[in-house]
C-alpha positions as CSV (number, residue, x, y, z in Angstrom):
1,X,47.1,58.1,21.8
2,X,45.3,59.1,18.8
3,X,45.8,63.2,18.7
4,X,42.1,63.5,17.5
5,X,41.0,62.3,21.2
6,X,43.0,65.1,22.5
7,X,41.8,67.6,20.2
8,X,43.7,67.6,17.5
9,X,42.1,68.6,14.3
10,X,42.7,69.9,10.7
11,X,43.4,73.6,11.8
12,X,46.3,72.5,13.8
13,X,47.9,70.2,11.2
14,X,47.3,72.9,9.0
15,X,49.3,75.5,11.4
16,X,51.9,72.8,12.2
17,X,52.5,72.2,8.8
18,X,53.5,75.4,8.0
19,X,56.4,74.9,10.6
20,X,57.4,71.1,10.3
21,X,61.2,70.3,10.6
22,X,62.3,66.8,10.1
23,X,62.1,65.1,13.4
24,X,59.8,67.2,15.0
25,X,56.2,65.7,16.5
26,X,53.2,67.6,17.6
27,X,52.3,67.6,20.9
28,X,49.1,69.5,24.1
29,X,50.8,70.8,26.9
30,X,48.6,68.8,29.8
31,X,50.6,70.4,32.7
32,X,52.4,73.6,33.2
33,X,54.4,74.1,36.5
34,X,57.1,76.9,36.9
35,X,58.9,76.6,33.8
36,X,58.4,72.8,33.4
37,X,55.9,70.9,31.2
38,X,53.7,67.5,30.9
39,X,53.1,66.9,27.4
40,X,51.2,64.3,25.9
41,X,52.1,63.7,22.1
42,X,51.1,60.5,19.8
43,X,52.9,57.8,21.7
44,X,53.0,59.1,25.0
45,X,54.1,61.4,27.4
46,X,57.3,63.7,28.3
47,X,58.8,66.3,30.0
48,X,59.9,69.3,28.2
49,X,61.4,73.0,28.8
50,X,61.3,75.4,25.7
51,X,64.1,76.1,23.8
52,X,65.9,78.7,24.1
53,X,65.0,80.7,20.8
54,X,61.8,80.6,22.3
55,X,62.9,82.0,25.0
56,X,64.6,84.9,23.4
57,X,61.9,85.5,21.2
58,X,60.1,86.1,23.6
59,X,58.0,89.7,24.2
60,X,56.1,88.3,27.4
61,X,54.7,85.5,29.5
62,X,51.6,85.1,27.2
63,X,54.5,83.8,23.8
64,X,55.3,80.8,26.3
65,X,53.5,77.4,26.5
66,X,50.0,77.4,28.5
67,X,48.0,74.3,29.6
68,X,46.2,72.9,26.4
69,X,48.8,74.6,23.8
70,X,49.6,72.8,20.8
71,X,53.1,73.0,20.8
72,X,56.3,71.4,18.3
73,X,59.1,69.1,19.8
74,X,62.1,67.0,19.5
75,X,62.1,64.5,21.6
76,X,65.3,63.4,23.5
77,X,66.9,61.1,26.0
78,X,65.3,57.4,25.0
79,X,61.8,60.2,24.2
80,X,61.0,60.7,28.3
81,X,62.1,64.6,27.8
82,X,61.7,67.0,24.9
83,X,62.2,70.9,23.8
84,X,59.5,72.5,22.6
85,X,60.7,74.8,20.0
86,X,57.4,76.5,18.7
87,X,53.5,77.3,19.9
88,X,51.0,76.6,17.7
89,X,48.8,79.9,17.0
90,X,45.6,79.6,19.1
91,X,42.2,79.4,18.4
92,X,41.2,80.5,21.8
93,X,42.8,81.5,25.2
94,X,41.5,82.4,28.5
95,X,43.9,85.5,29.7
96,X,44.0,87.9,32.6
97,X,46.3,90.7,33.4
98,X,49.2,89.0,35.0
99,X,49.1,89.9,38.9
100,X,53.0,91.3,39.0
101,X,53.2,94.4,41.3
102,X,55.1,97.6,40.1
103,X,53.3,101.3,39.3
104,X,50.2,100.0,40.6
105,X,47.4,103.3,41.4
106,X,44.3,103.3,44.2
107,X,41.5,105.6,42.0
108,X,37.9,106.4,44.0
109,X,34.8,105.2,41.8
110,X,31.6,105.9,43.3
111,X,33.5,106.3,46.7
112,X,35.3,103.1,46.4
113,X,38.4,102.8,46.2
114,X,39.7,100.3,43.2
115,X,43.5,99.5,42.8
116,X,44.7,99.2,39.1
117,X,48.0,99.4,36.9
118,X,50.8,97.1,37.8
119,X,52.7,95.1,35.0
120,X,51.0,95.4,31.9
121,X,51.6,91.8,30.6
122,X,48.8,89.0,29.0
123,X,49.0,85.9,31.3
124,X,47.2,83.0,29.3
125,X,45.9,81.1,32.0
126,X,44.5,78.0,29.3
127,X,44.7,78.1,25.6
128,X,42.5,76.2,23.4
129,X,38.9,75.7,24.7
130,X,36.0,75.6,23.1
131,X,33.4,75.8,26.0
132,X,34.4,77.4,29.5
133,X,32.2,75.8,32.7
134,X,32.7,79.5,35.0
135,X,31.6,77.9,38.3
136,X,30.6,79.5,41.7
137,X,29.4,78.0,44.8
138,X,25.7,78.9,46.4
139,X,27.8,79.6,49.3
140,X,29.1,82.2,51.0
141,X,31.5,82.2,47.7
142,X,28.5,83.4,45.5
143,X,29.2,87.0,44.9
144,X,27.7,88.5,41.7
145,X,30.2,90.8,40.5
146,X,33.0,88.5,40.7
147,X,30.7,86.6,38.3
148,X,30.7,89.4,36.0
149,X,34.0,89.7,36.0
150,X,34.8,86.3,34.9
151,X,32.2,86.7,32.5
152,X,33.7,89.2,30.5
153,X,37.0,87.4,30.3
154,X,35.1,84.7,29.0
155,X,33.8,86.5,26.2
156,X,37.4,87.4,25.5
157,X,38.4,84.3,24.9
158,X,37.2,83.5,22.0
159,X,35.5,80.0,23.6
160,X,31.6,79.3,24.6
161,X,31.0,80.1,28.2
162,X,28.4,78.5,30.2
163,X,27.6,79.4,34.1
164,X,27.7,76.7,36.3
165,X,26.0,77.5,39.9
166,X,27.4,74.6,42.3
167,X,26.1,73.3,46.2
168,X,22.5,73.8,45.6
169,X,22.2,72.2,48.5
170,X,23.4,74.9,50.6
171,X,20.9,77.2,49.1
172,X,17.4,78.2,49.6
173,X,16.6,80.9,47.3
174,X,17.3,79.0,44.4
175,X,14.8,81.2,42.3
176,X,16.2,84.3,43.6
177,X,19.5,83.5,42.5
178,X,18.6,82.5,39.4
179,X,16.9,85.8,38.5
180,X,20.1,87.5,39.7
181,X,22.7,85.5,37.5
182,X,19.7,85.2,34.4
183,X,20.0,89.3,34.9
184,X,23.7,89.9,34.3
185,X,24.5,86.2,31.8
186,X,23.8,88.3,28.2
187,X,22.1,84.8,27.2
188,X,24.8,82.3,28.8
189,X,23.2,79.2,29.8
190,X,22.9,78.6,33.5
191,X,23.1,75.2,35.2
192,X,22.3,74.5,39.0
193,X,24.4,71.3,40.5
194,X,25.2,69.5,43.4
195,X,28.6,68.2,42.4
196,X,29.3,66.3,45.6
197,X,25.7,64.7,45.3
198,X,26.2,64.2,41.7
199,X,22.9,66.2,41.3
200,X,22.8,67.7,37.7
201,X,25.8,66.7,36.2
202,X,23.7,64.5,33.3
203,X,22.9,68.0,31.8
204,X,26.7,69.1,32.1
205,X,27.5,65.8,29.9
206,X,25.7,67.5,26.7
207,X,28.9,69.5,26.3
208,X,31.4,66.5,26.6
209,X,32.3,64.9,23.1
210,X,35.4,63.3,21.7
211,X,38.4,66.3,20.5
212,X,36.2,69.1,22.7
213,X,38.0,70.8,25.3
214,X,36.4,72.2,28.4
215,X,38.1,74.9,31.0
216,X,37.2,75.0,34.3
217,X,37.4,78.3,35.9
218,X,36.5,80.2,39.3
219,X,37.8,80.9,42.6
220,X,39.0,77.9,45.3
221,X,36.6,76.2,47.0
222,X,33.7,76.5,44.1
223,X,34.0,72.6,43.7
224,X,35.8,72.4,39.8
225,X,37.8,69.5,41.0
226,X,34.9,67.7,42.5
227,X,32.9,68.5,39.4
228,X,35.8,67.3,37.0
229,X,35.6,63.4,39.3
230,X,31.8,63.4,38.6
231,X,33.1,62.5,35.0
232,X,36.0,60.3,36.1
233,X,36.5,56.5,36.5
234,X,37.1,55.6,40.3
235,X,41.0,55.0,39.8
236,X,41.5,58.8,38.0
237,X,40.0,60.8,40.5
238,X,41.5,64.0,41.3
239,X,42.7,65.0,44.7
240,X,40.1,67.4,46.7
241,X,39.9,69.4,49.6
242,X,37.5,70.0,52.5
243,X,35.9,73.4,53.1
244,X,37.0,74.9,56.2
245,X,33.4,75.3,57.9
246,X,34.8,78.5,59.7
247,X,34.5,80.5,56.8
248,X,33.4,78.2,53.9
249,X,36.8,78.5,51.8
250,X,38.3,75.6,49.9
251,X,41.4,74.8,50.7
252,X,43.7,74.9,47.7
253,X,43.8,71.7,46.1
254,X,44.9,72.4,42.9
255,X,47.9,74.3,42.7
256,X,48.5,73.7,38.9
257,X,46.4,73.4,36.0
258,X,45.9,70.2,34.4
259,X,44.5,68.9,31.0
260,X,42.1,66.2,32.0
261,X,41.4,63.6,29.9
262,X,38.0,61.5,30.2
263,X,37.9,58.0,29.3
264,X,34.5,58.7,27.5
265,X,35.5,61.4,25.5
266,X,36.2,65.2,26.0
267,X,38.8,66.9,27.6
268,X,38.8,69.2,31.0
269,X,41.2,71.4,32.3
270,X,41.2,72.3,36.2
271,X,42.7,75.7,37.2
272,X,43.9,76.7,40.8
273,X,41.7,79.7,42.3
274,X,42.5,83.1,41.1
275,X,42.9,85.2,44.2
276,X,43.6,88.0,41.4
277,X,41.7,88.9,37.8
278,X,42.4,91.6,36.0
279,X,40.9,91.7,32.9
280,X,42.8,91.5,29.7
281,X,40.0,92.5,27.9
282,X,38.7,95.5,25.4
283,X,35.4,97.7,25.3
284,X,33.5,95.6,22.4
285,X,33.8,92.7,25.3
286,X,32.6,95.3,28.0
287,X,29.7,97.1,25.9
288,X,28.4,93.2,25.0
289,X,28.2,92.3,29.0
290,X,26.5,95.2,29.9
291,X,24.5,96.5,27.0
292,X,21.8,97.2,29.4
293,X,23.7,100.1,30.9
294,X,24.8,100.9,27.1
295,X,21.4,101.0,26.1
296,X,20.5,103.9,29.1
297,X,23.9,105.6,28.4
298,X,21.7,106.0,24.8
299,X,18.9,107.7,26.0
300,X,20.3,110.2,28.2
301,X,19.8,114.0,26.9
302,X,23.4,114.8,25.9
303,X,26.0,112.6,24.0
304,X,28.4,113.3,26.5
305,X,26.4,112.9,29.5
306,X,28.5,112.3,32.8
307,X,25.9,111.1,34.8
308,X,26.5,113.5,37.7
309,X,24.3,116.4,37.6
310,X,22.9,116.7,33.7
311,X,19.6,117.0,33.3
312,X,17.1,114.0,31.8
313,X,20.4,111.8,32.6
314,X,18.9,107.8,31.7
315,X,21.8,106.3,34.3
316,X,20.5,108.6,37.2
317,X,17.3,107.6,36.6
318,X,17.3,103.9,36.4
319,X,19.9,104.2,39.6
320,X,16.7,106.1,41.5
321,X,14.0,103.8,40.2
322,X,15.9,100.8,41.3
323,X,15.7,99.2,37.3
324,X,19.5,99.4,37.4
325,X,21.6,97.8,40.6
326,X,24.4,100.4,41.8
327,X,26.5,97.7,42.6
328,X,26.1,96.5,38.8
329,X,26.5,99.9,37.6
330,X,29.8,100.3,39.5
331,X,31.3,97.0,38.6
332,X,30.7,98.4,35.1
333,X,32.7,101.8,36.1
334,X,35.5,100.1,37.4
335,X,35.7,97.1,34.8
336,X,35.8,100.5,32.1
337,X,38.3,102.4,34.3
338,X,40.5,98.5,33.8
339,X,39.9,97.9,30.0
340,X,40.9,102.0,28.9
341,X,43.9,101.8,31.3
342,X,45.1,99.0,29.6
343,X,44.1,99.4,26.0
344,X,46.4,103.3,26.9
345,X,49.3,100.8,27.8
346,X,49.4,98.3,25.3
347,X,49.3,101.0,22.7
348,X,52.4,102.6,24.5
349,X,53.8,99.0,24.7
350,X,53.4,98.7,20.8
351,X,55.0,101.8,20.0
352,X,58.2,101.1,21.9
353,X,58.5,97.5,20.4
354,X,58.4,99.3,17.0
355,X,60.9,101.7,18.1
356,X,63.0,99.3,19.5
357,X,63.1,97.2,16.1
358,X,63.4,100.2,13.6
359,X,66.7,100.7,15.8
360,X,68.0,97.2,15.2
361,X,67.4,97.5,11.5
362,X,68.8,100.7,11.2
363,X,72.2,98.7,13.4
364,X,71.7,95.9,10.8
365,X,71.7,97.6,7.9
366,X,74.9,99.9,9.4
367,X,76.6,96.6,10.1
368,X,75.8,95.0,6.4
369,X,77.7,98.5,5.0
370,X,80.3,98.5,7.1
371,X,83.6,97.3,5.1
372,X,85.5,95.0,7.4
């Protein structure tokens, strides 16, 4: 396959230059499964695990391969299998916090109780995008602050993101919801389909060209894999589930992500449903989502305004008038409360790697000395 059709381009031959060996090929990670890998490289495709000064290199789950990571092998046994031995820096990633338990807190916001903390570790859930489709159903899926949410990590990434509104046909307030997501999108375009109708897919095509990569993300059920099969050829679709009509959930179809190629150019990647997302985010991310509320937190009376009892206090104001939605605001509270906690332990994070390494030096350098 000719790497340009899977996305390759002069930035990554520039980065893999820089770490060529003899014998070693480029290849995307198109599937990522427990440890194991699909890769698809210049003549085909192979199975790989990473080496295992990788491994030990190491500092978390975010320096190992992701689904759409450019990555350096070898190839071995008659080139069916292969060690990956390096990842190609990215250019974009779409991360959360990973969801591991351990130290986790309940704090009240607003008289809601939010739970926080837990493993401070960057999961990369796709690496490489250039435009993310974040898609939610007009069902009983739709929920505006989980929207948000996702929003911000998409502005994280580093990659375009573009709101995709799915099953307008189980929706009759079309304008309403419009004005609701148009409220909260900072600019992001918005596009109402009908995946299973094929209604409004044509206008989803204007992002697909040859070498660009597209993420699909949002919870189960939304319809990403339906979506992704409005672009494929009849023999590649991908395997979809029913919605339970109980309770209008998906059932979980995709339990991996996959790199997607189309046969008319342009690359998807389908991710499972995130029953967890933590953002893995910081505060310039956070003030660009809601720079309405930033723009009130500017006109209160005092700098240091709490919002509580101070007098000529902009947030109170808006909250009592209506112009500003208390679940919005709140959303905004906890998403803040998320971001500080974790920028607090990243920075303690930092401070013990360096620690830790000015001891080994310092054992190095003790061990160069030492007259044997």
């Amino acid at each position: 396959m000719n790497l340009n059709k899977l996305g390759w381009n002069d930035q990554f031959e520039n980065k893999f230059n820089t770490i060529k060996k003899v014998g070693y090929i480029p290849a995307r990670v198109i599937r990522e499964e427990k440890g194991y890998y699909l890769l698809q490289h210049e003549t085909g495709v192979c199975t790989s695990k990473v080496s295992g000064k990788l491994r030990y290199n190491a500092k978390s789950i975010s320096d190992f391969p992701s689904v759409g990571d450019w990555v350096s092998i070898n190839l071995i046994n008659d080139n069916t299998e292969s060690i990956i031995y390096s990842v190609l820096s990215r250019k974009s990633s779409f991360t959360r916090k990973a969801p591991v338990s351990g130290g986790r807190k309940v704090k009240d916001v607003n008289d809601r109780k939010i739970t926080f903390g837990g493993s401070t570790e960057e999961q990369v859930v796709a690496a490489n995008i250039d435009v993310i489709f974040l898609v939610t159903a007009l069902d009983d899926n739709y929920n505006l602050r989980r929207l948000e949410r996702y929003l911000l990590m998409a502005w994280n990434s580093g990659a375009t993101p573009v709101i995709v509104l799915n099953k307008i046909d189980m929706c009759d307030n079309l304008s309403k919801i419009l004005e609701e997501v148009n409220g909260i999108a900072a600019g992001v375009p918005v596009h109402f389909i009908s995946a299973i109708n094929n209604e409004g897919i044509s206008e989803l095509k204007q992002y697909l060209d040859e070498g660009v990569t597209i993420g699909l993300f949002g919870s189960s059920g939304v319809g990403k894999s339906t979506i992704i099969n409005c672009f494929l050829e009849e023999d590649d679709k991908l395997l979809t589930g029913v919605i339970r009509e109980k309770d209008q959930k998906g059932r979980h179809t995709t339990t991996w992500r996959e790199l997607v190629i189309l046969p008319t150019g342009g690359i998807l990647i389908d991710t499972p449903g995130m029953r967890e997302l933590q953002v893995w985010s910081d505060t310039a991310e956070l003030n660009t989502l809601f720079d309405d509320i930033k723009e009130l937190e500017h006109q209160c009376k005092f700098n240091d305004c709490s919002h509580k009892k101070e007098p000529g206090c902009a947030i109170r104001k808006a909250l009592e008038t209506g112009n500003l939605d208390k679940k919005r605001y709140e959303n905004y509270l906890i998403m803040g409360i998320e971001v500080s906690y974790l920028s607090n332990r990243i920075n303690e994070k930092e401070t013990a790697y360096t620690k830790r390494d000015v001891l080994i030096n310092k054992i190095v350098q003790k061990s160069k000395n030492y007259k044997y």
